[in-house]
C-alpha positions in Angstrom: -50.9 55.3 -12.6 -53.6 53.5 -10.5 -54.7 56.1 -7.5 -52.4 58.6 -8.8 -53.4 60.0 -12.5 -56.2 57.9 -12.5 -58.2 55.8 -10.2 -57.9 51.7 -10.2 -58.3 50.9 -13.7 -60.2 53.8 -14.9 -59.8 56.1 -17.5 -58.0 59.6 -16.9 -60.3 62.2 -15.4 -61.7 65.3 -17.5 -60.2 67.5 -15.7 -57.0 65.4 -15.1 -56.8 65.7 -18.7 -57.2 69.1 -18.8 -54.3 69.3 -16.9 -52.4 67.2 -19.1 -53.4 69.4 -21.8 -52.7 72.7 -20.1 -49.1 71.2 -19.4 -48.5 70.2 -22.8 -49.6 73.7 -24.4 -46.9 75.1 -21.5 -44.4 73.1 -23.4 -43.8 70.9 -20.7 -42.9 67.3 -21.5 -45.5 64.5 -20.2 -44.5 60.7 -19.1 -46.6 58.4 -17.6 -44.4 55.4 -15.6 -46.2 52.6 -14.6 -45.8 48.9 -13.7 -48.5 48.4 -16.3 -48.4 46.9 -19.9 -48.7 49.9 -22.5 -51.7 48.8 -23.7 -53.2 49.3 -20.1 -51.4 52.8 -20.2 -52.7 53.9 -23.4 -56.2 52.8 -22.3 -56.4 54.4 -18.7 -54.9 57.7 -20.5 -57.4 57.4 -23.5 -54.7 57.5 -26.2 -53.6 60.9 -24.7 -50.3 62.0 -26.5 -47.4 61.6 -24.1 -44.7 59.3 -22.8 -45.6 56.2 -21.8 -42.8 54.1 -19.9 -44.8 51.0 -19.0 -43.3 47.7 -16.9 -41.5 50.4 -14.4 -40.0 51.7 -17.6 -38.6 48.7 -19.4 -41.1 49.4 -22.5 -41.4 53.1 -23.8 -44.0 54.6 -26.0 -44.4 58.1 -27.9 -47.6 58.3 -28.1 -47.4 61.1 -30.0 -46.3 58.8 -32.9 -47.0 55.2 -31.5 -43.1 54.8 -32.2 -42.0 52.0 -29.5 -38.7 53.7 -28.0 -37.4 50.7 -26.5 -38.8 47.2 -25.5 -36.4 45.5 -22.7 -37.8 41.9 -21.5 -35.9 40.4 -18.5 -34.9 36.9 -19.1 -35.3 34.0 -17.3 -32.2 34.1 -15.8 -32.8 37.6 -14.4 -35.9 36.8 -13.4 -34.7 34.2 -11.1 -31.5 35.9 -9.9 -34.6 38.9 -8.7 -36.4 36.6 -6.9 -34.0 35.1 -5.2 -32.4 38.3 -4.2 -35.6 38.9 -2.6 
């Protein structure tokens, strides 16, 4: 999202938004896919109605509804075999 759709931690552009919009009258699904939490999603995009896939996609959000998707937390364990992978 950050220096993409929006800048660093800003809120989308008008006329980013008007592209959003022009896109979604088209009929053309929209998904947003960012490391960040929803919450920082939903903010940056000012509640616009899309697909939100926040986390690199491990948390989904139809914004359209607010219904989560799916919500999948690495464990511990994962978390460790990662990092030492890396």
């Amino acid at each position: 999202m950050d220096n993409t759709v929006t800048r660093t931690r800003s809120v989308v552009a008008p006329r980013m938004k008007e592209a959003f919009s022009y896109l979604k009258e088209s009929g053309s699904d929209i998904v947003i896919v960012s490391g960040a939490h929803l919450e920082q999603i939903g903010k940056q995009m000012g509640e616009f109605p899309c697909f939100y896939l926040g986390q690199n996609g491990n948390h989904a959000l139809n914004a359209f509804t607010s219904a989560q998707l799916w919500r999948r937390v690495l464990s511990e364990k994962e978390k460790e075999e990662i990092t030492n992978h890396i």
